[in-house]
Every structure is written in structure tokens, then in C-alpha cells.
N, C-alpha and C positions, 0 to 999 in steps of 0.2 A: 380292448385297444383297437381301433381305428386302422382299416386295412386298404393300401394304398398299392395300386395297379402296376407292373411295368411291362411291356413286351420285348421278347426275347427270342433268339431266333436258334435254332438247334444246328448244330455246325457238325461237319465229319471228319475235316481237318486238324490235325494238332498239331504241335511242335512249334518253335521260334518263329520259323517263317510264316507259317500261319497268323500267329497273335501279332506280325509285324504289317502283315495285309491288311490283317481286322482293324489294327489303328489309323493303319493310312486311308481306311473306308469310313472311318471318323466315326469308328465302336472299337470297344472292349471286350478281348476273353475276360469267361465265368464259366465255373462250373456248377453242378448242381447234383449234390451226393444224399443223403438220408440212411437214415435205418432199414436196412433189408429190402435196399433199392439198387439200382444200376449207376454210377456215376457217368453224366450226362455232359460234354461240352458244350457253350453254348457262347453267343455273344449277344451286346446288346449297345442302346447308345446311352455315354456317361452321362451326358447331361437332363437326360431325362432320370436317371437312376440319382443325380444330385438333388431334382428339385424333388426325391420323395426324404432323401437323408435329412435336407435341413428343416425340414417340418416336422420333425419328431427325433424321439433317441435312436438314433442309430443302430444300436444293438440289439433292441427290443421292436422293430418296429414289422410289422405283420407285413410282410409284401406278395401281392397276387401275380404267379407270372404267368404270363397268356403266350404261349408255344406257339411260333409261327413259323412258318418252310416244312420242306418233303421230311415226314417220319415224325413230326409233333405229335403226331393222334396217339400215339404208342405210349408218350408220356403223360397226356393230360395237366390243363391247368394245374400249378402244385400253389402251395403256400408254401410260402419261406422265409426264413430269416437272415439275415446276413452275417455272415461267421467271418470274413477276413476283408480286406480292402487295403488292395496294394497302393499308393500313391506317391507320384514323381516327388521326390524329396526338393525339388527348387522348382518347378512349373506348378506345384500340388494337382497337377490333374490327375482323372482315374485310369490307374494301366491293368487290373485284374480284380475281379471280386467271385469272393465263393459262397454258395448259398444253399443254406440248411431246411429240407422238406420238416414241414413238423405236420404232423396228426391232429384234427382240431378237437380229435374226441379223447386226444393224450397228453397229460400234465407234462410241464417240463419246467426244471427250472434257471433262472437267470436272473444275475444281478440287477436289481434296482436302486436308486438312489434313494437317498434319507435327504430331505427339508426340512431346515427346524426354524421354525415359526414362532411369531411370540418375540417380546425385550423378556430377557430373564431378569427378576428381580434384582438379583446382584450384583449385575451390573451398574445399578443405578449408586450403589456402592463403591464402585472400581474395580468391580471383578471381573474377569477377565471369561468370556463363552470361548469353549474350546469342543471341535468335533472331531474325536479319532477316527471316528471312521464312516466313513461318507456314502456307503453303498451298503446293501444287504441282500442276500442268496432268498429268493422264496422258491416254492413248489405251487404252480397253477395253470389252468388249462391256458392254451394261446390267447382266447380271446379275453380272459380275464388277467393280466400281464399290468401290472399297474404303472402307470409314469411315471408315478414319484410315490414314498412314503413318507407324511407330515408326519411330524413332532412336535408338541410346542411345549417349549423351555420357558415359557413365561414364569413359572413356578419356582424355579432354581433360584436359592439364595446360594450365598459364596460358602464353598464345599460341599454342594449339593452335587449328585450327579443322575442321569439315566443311563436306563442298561435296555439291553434288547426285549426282556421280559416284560417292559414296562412302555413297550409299544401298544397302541392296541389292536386285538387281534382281526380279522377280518374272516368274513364265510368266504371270500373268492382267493382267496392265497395261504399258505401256510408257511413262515420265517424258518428256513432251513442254516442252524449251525448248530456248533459243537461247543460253545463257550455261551456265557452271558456277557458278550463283552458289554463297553462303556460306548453309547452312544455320543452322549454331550455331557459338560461338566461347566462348572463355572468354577476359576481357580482363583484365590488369595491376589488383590493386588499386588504389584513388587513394591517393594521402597526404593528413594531417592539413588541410596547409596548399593542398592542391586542394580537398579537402571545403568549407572553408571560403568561398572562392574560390566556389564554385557556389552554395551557400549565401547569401552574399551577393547575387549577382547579380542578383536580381530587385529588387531593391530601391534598386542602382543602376539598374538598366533603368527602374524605375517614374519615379527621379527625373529621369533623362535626357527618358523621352518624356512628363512633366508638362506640359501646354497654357498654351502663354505667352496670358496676358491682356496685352490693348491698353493697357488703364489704367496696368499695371504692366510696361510695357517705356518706354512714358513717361515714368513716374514716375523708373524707374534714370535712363533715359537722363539726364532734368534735375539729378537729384541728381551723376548722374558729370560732369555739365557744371559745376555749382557748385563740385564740391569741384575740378576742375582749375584752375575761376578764380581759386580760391580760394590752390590752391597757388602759381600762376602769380604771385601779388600779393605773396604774402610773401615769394618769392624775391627780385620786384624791387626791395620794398623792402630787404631783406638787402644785394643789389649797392649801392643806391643808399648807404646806411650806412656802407659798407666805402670808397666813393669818398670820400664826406664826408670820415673819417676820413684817409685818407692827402692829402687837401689840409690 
């Protein structure tokens, strides 16, 4: 994977008012912690650390940081990866990012995404491509960190499915999990009268969990009590009738 530069500057100050300076200097607090390392504050500017995000995955992506100001020497350029990123929930800009030293001579591993490639057969059918799950855990050195793993479902008739096992394997990575799960599957069209049936459904749901008002459980309730007195009266007058008569 492709390793992309930022500079950064090593800070002594910490605390709120600190990280409220570093923004109004039109940078960001970041920290920079590792394995059986010292954790380092540091600050840097966002928008240079944005244009290395949108060029790659974000959570995979190799970044080189070049220490600059009084006491860098002590840390040495590090490699790292980016483990957190704070961001303004309505301005989206970057308010803190934290950042993981890795070892270029030490495996680690981290989710990559799965691409499935290919029309599956079955579809051509009206079967339906389905991906449970979209990412997978490998074990591999930084620089071998792959950006995507391809699949291709062209093969998949309707009820076919793939599974992790039936990836193929690679000499730079090894697929770290605990299950075979189901990568992609192609499932049974629905019928007319299922489509519909779903279709429907929300709109019985909506009416099922509509919020009973007090007033109007009341209200039933007295009227369902009138009308059973109700019924109640003209039956006995009916019996009383019927006796009359046969005297």
C-alpha cells in the first residue's frame, strides 16, 4: 500500500485551552501512541491531513509523519495509521485525530473490504445478489495491507452461495476469522403476491404501533358499554314478548 506524507509538529501543552489555541492557529490536536512507546501530543494542519484521507481508505492507509519543532529528534519520523477522527457533527471539519506507530517489519491486522465482481448468473433469472458482509479481518505486514479483496460471483446460479474459504488465497495476507461465514449469495426471486405483502407492511406496522390516546380508549370503551346495554335490553324485551305471547 502506497505511503502518503504529513508533517506534524510535537506540542508540550495539553488540556482544552491548548486544543482551543491549536484551532484558532488553524491546526489540530493529535496524538501519537504505539506499542511499547511513549504517547506523544502533537498537532498538525487538517487540511492537509484531508487531502491524504480522500485518496485512499481511511483506516488502512500508511501515513509518514515528519516531526518538526524543539524535541522531534527524540521521536524520529514514525509510520502510522490513523485509529480515530474526531469530526464537527454540522461544520464536518477535523477537531482531533489519533495515530497508531506500526513496525514495517511487524504483521498486523485490519479490516479490508470485499468487491464482488462479475453479473451472477442468476440473476439473469431474477435472482436476487445479496452480500452479508462487506469487510474481512486479514493478518499482513503494513506494506502489503491490500485495498480491496475481489470476488467474482459471475458463477452463482439462484441458491448458490460463497463462503470465506472459497476466496482465493494470497502469499501477502492471510483471512483471519472464526466462522466460514457467507460472503455473497444469490437468493429465489419473490412472487407477485410476496412483493405485495412487503409492500404493504409498513403501513400495517404504522397502524398497529399508532399511540392509543386516553381520551379515546374511554371514549370506545363507554360507547362499547352502551351499545352491549343496549343489546342486552332488546333481547330481554324480545324474551319477555315471546312469554307474553305463549300465555
Amino acid at each position: 500500500m502506497e505511503q502518503r506524507e504529513l508533517e506534524v509538529f510535537l506540542r508540550t501543552e495539553k488540556g482544552k485551552g491548548a486544543a482551543h489555541r491549536i484551532r484558532r492557529e488553524g491546526k489540530i490536536p493529535a496524538v501519537l501512541y504505539g506499542r511499547a512507546m511513549e504517547t506523544y501530543s502533537l498537532s498538525l494542519n487538517p487540511e492537509e491531513l484531508k487531502k491524504i484521507l480522500t485518496r485512499g481508505a481511511r483506516e488502512n492507509t500508511l501515513i509518514g509523519l515528519r516531526m518538526i519543532g524543539p524535541g522531534s529528534e527524540k521521536i524520529g519520523n514514525r509510520v502510522v495509521m490513523l485509529k480515530d477522527l474526531q469530526v464537527h457533527s454540522i461544520k464536518r471539519n477535523y477537531l482531533h485525530a489519533d495515530f497508531y506507530a506500526v513496525a514495517m517489519d511487524e504483521k498486523i491486522e485490519v479490516e479490508v473490504p470485499i468487491h464482488l465482481t462479475g453479473k451472477a448468473e442468476g440473476m439473469k433469472s431474477g435472482g436476487i445478489l445479496e452480500q452479508p458482509r462487506r469487510e474481512v479481518r486479514v493478518r499482513c505486514l503494513p506494506t502489503d495491507i491490500p485495498e480491496f479483496i475481489e470476488v467474482d460471483v459471475s458463477g452463482l446460479q439462484i441458491g448458490d452461495s460463497l463462503h470465506l474459504q472459497d476466496i482465493r488465497p494470497s502469499t501477502k495476507f492471510e483471512i483471519v476469522a472464526e466462522t466460514n461465514f457467507t460472503v455473497a449469495s444469490v437468493t429465489p426471486p419473490i412472487s407477485e403476491a410476496k412483493y405485495e405483502e412487503i409492500v404493504a407492511a409498513p403501513e400495517v406496522e404504522r397502524e398497529i404501533a399508532q399511540p392509543e390516546r386516553v381520551g379515546e380508549k374511554k371514549e370506545e370503551t363507554e360507547e362499547a358499554k352502551e351499545t352491549k346495554e343496549a343489546k342486552e335490553t332488546k333481547e330481554a324485551k324480545g324474551a319477555k314478548g315471546a312469554k307474553e305471547g305463549k300465555e
